[in-house]
C-alpha positions as CSV (number, residue, x, y, z in Angstrom):
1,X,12.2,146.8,-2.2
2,X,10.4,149.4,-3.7
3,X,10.7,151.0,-7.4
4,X,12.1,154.4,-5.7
5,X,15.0,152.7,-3.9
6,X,16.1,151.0,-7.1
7,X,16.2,153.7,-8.7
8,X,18.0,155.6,-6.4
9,X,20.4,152.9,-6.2
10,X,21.1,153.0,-9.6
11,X,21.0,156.9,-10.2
12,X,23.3,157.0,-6.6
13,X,25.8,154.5,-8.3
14,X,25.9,156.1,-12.0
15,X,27.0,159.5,-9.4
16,X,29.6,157.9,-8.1
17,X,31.2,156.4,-10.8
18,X,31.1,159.9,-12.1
19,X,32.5,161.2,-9.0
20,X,29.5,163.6,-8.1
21,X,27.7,161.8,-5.8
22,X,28.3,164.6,-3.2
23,X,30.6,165.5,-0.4
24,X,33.4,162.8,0.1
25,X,32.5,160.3,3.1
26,X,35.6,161.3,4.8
27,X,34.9,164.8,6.0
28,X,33.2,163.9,8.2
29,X,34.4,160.5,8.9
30,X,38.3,161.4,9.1
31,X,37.5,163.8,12.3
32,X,37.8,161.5,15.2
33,X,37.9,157.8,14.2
34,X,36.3,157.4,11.0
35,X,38.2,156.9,7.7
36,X,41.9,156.1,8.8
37,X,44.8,155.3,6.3
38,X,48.0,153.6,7.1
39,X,52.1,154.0,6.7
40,X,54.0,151.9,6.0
41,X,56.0,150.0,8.7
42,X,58.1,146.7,8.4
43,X,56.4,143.6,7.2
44,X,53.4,145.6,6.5
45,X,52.6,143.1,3.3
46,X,53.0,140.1,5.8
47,X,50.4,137.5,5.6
48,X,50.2,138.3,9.2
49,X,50.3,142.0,9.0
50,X,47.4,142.2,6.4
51,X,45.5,139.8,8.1
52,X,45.3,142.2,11.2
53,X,44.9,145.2,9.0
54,X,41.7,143.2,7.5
55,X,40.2,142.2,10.8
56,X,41.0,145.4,12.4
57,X,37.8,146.9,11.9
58,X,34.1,145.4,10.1
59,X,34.5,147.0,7.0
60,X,37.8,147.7,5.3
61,X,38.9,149.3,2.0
62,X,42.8,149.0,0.5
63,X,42.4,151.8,-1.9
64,X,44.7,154.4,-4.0
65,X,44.7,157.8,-2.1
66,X,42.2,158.2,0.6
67,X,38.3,158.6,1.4
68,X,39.1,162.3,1.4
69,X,41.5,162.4,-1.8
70,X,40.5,159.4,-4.0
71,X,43.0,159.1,-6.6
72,X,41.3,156.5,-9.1
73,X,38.2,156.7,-10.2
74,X,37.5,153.1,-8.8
75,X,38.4,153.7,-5.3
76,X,36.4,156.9,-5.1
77,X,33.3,154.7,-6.7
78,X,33.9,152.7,-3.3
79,X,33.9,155.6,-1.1
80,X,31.2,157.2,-2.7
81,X,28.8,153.5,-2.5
82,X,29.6,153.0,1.3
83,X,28.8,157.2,1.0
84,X,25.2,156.6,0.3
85,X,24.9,153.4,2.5
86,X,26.0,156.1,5.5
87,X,29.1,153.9,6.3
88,X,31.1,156.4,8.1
89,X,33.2,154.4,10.2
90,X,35.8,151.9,8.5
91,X,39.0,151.8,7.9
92,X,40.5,152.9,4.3
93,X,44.5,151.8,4.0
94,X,46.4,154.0,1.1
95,X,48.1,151.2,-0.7
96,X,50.3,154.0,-2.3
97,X,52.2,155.2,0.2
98,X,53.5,151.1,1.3
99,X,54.3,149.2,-1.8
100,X,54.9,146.3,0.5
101,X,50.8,146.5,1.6
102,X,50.0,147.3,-2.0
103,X,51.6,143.9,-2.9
104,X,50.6,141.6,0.2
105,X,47.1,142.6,-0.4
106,X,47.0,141.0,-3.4
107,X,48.9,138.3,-2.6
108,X,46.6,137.8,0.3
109,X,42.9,137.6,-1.4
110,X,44.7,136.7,-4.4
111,X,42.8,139.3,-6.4
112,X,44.7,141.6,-8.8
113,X,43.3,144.9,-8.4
114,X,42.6,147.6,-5.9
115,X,40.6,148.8,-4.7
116,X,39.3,145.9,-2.4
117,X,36.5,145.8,0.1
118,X,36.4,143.6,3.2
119,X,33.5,143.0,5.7
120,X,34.3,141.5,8.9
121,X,37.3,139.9,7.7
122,X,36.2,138.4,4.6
123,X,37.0,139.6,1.2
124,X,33.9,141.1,-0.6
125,X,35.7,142.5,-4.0
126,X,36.8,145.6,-6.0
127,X,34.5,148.4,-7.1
128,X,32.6,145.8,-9.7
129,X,31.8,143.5,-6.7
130,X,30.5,146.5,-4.6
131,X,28.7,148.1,-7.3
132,X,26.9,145.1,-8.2
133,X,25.7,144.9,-4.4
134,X,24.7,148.3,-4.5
135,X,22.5,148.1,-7.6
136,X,20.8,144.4,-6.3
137,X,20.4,145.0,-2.4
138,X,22.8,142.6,-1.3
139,X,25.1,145.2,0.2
140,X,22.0,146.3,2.3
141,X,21.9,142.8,3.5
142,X,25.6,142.2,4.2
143,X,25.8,145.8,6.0
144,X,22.9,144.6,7.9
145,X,24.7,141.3,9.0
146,X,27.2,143.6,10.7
147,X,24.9,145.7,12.9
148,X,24.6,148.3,10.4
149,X,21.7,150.0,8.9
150,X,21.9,151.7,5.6
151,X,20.8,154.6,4.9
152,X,19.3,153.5,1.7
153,X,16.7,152.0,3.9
154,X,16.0,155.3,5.3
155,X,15.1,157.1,2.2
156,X,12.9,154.3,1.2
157,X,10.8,155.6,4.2
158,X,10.8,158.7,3.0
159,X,9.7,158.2,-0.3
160,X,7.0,156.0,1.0
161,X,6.0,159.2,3.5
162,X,5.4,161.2,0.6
């Protein structure tokens, strides 16, 4: 991995903590089957409902608010990471519109806080779990195991054109 990538890693990850890492990853992704929330609906914090919710799609976040409209600074940290990875299609669940998610989530990884991050079914962590995958590569790697290429990689090969 080279020196530039790092870098950007870190600088990209310092942005989104801040919150200016650019344009939210749900413009573009909420138009036509990117970003989707959920409503409630009964049993929604099932073992059984969540445990669709989770496999639903390769990469899930249970956040507060949505990709578009963050509303803590840790789940718009997660949006703004799978942001510069170029993940535009996943599935985000607002966990504050269905108390009954917002509870069987936890209950389910048996992990306190939101937000959380699943690929392909498996629980990954919050925003400190994802951030520290960001700044080492490893989220590169995992990403990869899924069929998807970040675009991290991308602006390495840029760099290196220059």
């Amino acid at each position: 991995m080279s020196a530039a990538v790092r870098a950007g890693w870190r600088l990209g990850a310092a942005a989104a903590l801040r919150g200016r890492a650019g344009r939210p990853l749900s413009q573009a992704a909420g138009e036509g089957g990117g970003a989707q929330g959920s409503g409630g609906g009964s049993g929604s914090g099932s073992r059984e409902a969540v445990e669709r919710l989770v496999r639903e799609h390769p990469v899930v976040v249970f956040m507060k608010g949505s990709p578009a409209q963050p509303l803590c600074g840790f789940s718009n940290a997660v949006v703004q990471i799978l942001r510069l990875h170029g993940v535009e299609d996943y599935r985000a669940h607002d966990v504050l519109q269905d108390p009954d998610l917002r509870q069987g989530i936890k209950n389910y990884s048996n992990w306190p806080t939101i937000p959380q991050v699943y690929l392909n079914g498996e629980f990954v962590g919050g925003c400190d779990i994802l951030l520290q995958m960001h700044q080492n590569g490893d989220l590169v790697e995992e990403l990869k195991k899924l069929g998807i290429r970040s675009a991290l990689l991308d602006a390495e090969k840029d760099q290196e054109k220059k």
